[in-house]
C-alpha positions as CSV (number, residue, x, y, z in Angstrom):
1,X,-116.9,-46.1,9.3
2,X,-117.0,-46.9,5.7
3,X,-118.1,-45.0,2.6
4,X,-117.5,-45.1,-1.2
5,X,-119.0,-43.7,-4.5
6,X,-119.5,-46.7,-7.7
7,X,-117.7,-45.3,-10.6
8,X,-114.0,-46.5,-10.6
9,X,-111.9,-43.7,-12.3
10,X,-114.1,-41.3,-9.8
11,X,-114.2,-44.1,-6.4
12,X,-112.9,-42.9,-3.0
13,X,-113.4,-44.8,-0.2
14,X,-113.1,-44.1,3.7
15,X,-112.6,-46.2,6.2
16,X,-110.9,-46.6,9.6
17,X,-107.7,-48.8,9.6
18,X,-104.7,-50.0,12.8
19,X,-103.3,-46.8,11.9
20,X,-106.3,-44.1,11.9
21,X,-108.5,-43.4,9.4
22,X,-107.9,-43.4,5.9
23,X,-109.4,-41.8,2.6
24,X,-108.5,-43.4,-0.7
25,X,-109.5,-42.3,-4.0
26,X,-108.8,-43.5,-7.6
27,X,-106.3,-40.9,-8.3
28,X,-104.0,-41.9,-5.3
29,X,-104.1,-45.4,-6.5
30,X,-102.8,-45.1,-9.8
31,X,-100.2,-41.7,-9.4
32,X,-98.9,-43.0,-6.4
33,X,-99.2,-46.2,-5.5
34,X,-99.1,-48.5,-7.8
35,X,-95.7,-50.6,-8.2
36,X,-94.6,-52.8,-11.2
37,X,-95.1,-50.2,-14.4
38,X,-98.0,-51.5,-15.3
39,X,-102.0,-49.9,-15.4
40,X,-104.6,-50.9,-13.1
41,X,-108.1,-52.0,-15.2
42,X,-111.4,-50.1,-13.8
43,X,-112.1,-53.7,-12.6
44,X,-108.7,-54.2,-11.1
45,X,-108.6,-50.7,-9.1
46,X,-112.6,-51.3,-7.6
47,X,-111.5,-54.8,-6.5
48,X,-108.2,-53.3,-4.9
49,X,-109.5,-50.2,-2.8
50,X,-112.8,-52.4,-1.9
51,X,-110.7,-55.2,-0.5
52,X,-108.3,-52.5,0.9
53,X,-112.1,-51.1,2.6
54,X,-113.3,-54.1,4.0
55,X,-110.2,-55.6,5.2
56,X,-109.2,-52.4,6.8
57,X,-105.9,-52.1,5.4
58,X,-103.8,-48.9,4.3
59,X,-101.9,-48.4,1.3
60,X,-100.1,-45.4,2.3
61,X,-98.1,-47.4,5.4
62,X,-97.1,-50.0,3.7
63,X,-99.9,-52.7,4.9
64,X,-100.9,-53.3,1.6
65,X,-99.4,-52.7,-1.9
66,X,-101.1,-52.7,-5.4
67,X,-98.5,-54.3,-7.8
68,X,-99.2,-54.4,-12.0
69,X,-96.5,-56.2,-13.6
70,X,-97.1,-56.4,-17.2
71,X,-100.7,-57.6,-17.5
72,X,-100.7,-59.6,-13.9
73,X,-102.4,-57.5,-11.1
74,X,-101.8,-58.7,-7.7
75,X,-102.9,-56.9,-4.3
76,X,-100.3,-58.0,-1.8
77,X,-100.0,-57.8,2.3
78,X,-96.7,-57.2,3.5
79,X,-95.3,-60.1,5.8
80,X,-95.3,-57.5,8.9
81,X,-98.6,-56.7,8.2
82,X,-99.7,-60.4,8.3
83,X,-97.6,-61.2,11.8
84,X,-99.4,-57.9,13.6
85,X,-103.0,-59.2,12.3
86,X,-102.5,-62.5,14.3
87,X,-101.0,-60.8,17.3
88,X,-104.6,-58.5,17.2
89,X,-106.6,-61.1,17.7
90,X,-107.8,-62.8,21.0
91,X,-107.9,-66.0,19.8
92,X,-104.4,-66.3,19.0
93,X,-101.6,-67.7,21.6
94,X,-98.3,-68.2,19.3
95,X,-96.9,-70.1,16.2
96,X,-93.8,-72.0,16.1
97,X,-91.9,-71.7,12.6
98,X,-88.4,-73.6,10.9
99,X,-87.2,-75.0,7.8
100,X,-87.3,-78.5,6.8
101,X,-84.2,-80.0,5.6
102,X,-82.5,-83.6,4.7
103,X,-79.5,-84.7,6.6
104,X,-78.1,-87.5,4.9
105,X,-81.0,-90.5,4.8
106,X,-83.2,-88.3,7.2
107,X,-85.8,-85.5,6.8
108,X,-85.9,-83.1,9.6
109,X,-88.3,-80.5,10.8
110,X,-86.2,-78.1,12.8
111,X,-87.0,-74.4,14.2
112,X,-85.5,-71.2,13.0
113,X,-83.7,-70.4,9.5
114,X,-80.2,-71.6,10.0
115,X,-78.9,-74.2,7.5
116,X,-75.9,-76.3,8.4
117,X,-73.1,-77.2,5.9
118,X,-74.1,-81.3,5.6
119,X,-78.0,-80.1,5.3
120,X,-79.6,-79.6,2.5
121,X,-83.2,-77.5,2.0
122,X,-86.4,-78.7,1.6
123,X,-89.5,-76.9,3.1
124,X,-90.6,-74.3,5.6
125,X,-93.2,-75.4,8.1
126,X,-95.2,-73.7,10.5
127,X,-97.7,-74.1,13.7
128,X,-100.3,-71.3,14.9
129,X,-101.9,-71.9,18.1
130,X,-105.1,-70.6,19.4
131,X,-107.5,-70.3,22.1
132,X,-111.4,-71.0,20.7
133,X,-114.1,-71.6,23.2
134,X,-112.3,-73.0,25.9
135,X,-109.6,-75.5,24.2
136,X,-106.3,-74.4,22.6
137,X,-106.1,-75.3,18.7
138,X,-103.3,-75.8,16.7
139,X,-103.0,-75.4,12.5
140,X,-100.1,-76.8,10.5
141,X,-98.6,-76.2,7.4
142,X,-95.5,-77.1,5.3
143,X,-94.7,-76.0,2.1
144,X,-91.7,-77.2,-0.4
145,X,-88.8,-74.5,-1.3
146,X,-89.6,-75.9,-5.1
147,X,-93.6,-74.5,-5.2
148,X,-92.2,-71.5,-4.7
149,X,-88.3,-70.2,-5.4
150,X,-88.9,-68.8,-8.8
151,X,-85.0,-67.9,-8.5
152,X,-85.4,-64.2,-7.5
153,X,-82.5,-62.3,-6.1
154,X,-84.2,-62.7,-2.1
155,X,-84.5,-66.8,-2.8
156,X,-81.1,-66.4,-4.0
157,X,-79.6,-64.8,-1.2
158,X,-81.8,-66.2,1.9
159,X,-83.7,-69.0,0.8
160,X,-84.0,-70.4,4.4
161,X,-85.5,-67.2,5.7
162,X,-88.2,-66.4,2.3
163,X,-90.0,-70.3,2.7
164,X,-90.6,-69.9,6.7
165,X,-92.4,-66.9,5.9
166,X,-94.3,-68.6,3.0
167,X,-95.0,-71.2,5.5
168,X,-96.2,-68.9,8.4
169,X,-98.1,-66.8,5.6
170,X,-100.2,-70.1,4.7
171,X,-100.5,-70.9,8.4
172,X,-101.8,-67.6,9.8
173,X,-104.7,-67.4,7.0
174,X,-105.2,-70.9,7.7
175,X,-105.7,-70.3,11.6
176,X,-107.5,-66.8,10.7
177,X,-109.4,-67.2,7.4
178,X,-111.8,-64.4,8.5
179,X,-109.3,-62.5,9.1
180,X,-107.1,-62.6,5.6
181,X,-110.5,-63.3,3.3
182,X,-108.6,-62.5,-0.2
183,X,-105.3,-62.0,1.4
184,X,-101.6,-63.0,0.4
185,X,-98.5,-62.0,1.1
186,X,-95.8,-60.4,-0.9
187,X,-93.1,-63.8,0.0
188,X,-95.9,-65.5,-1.6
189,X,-97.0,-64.0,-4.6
190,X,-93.3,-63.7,-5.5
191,X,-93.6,-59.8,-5.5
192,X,-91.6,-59.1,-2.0
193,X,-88.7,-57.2,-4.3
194,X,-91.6,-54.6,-5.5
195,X,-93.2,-54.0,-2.4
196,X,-89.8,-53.5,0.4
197,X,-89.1,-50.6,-2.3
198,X,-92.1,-49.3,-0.7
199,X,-91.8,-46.6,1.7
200,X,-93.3,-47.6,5.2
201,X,-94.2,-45.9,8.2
202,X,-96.6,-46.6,11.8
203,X,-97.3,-43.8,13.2
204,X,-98.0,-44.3,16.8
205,X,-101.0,-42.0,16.8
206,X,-103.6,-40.9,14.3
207,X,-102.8,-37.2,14.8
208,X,-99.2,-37.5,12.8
209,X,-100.9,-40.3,9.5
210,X,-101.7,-37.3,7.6
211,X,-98.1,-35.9,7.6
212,X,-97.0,-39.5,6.8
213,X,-98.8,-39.7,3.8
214,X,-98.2,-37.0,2.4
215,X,-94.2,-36.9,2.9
216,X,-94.8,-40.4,1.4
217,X,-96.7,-39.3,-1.8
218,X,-94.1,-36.8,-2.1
219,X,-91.3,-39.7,-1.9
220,X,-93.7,-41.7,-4.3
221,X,-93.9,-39.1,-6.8
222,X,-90.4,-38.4,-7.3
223,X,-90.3,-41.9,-9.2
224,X,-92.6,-40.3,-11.6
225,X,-89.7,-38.1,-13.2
226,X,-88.1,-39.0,-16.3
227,X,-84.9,-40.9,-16.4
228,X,-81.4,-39.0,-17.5
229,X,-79.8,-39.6,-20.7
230,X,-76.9,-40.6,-18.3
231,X,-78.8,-43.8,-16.7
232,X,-80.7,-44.3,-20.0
233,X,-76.8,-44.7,-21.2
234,X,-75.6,-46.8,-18.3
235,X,-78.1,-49.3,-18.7
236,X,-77.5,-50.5,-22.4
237,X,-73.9,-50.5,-21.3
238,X,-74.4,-52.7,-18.4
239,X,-76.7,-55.1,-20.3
240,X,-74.2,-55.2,-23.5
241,X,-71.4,-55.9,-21.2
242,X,-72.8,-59.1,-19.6
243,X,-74.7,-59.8,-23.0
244,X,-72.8,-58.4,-25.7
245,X,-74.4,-57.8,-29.0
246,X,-77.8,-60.0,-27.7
247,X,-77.9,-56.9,-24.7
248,X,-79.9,-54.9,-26.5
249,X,-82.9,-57.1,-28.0
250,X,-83.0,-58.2,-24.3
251,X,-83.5,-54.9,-23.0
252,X,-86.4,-54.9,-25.8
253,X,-87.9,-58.4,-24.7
254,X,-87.7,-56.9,-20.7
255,X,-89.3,-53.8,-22.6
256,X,-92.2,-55.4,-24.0
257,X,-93.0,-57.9,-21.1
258,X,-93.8,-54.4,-19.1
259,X,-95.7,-52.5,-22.1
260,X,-93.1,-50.2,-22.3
261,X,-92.7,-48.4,-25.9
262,X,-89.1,-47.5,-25.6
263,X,-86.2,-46.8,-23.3
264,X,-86.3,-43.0,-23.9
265,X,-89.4,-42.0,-22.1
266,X,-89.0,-44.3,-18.8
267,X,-89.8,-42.5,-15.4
268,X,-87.4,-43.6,-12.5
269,X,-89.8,-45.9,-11.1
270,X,-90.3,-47.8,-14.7
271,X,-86.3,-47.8,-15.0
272,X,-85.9,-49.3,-11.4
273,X,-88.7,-51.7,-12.5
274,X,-86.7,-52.2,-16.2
275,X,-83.2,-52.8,-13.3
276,X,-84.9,-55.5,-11.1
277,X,-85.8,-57.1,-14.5
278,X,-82.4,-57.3,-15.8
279,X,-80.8,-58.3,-12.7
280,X,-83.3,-61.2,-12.4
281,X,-82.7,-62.3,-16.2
282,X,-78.8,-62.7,-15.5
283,X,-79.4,-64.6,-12.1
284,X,-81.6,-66.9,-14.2
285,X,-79.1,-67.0,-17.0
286,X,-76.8,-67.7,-14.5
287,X,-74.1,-65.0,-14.6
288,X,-71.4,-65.0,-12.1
289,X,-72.1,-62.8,-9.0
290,X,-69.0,-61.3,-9.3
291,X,-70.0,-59.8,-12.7
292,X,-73.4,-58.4,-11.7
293,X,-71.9,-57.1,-8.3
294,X,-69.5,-55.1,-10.4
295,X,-72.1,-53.7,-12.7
296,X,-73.2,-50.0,-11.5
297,X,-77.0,-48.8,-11.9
């Protein structure tokens, strides 16, 4: 079932999706679910909740999230989402996954995430198996930790662990393309530290979505509020203790990369947005984690 009206400020669209069925207007879109500060384009929300329509996907859970970070739109699936697609369909028997890494002379493909003191990281790779008319099938992929650590705080911390699931993310849509048409994950569009701020939920029956959305909008909503002096306060002091003087024109560069006027109007969820910024600028400038740990948000 699958319906929607042509104007986007006005669109809603219905349609049935793994967890029941799902109504999605304009209005949800951009008061509750979109992530990054930024404002969806007419263009960008039709193309959003029409790909959300046809590949059956639903916002509200957590499946898929709409993320506007400064002027960049990106409509991302989360990396359980992409797993529990593969499992769905008939086709598919299994994947093996690792990291690729050089010990001494010698490059070696070897499964799971665990990196040993002599070794040194590379890659992820991945294989997805399936069954197709008879005869089992296997695709490949391998992808280098360089393409894609963009030195966020999650590459930072677990690098092993974020360029397997890059890897398996290219394999599944490379075993499935029908299946993610349009598709990418948040590990891949380097957007995983907007969307796992994102409440999510799967409900075992259809019965109970409605009450998950809804607790979830109200969870959503509460990042609409306007910041406290107190944490308006808290952040120029953080920033002007790692930075000094410079703190405060880089609280105004962060600022202006998210459209953001001034610090005196943010709501919670542009603040927490403004936070992830700062704390991504001082791993880049390479501040001692020791310093940022002691820091208090």
């Amino acid at each position: 079932m699958a319906n929607a009206t042509t104007n986007a400020t006005d669109m809603i669209v219905k349609y049935d999706s793994a967890f029941g069925e799902v109504t999605l207007t304009a209005e949800d879109v951009k008061k509750y679910l979109v992530k990054g500060g930024g404002q969806l384009t007419d263009q960008e929300l039709k193309l959003g909740m029409e790909l959300c329509k046809y590949q059956k996907l639903n916002p509200f859970t957590g499946e898929v999230y709409f993320i506007k970070f400064g002027n960049d739109f990106q409509l991302v699936v989360g990396y359980e989402t992409y797993k529990r697609r593969a499992e769905e369909n008939p086709e598919y028997i299994g994947r093996k996954s690792g990291i690729v890494v050089q010990r001494g002379g010698e490059v070696i493909q070897k499964e799971g995430t665990c990196l040993y003191p002599t070794e040194t990281l590379i890659g992820g790779w991945c294989r997805v198996f399936r069954e197709k008319r008879g005869r089992e099938d296997e695709t490949y992929k391998e992808v280098g930790l360089k393409e894609y650590d963009k030195g966020q705080a999650n590459w930072k911390s677990k690098p092993c662990t974020m360029i397997e699931k890059v890897a398996v993310s290219q394999a599944l849509r490379a075993a499935f393309p029908t299946d993610y048409e349009g598709l990418y994950t948040d590990v891949e569009m380097g957007s995983q530290e907007y969307s796992s701020n994102m409440p999510k939920s799967e409900p075992s029956n259809t019965e109970n979505t409605n009450d998950v959305i809804e607790g979830q909008c109200r969870e959503i909503n509460d990042m609409d509020q306007l910041i406290a002096h107190e944490e308006r306060t808290r952040l120029f002091d953080n920033v002007t203790k790692i930075y000094g003087e410079d703190g405060v024109n880089i609280i105004k560069e962060i600022c202006d990369s998210f459209g953001f006027e001034s610090t005196k109007k943010l709501t919670k969820q542009q603040y927490f947005n403004l936070v992830e910024a700062v704390n991504e600028r001082m791993v880049k400038d390479e501040i001692q984690e020791s310093k940022i740990a002691e820091l208090e948000w």
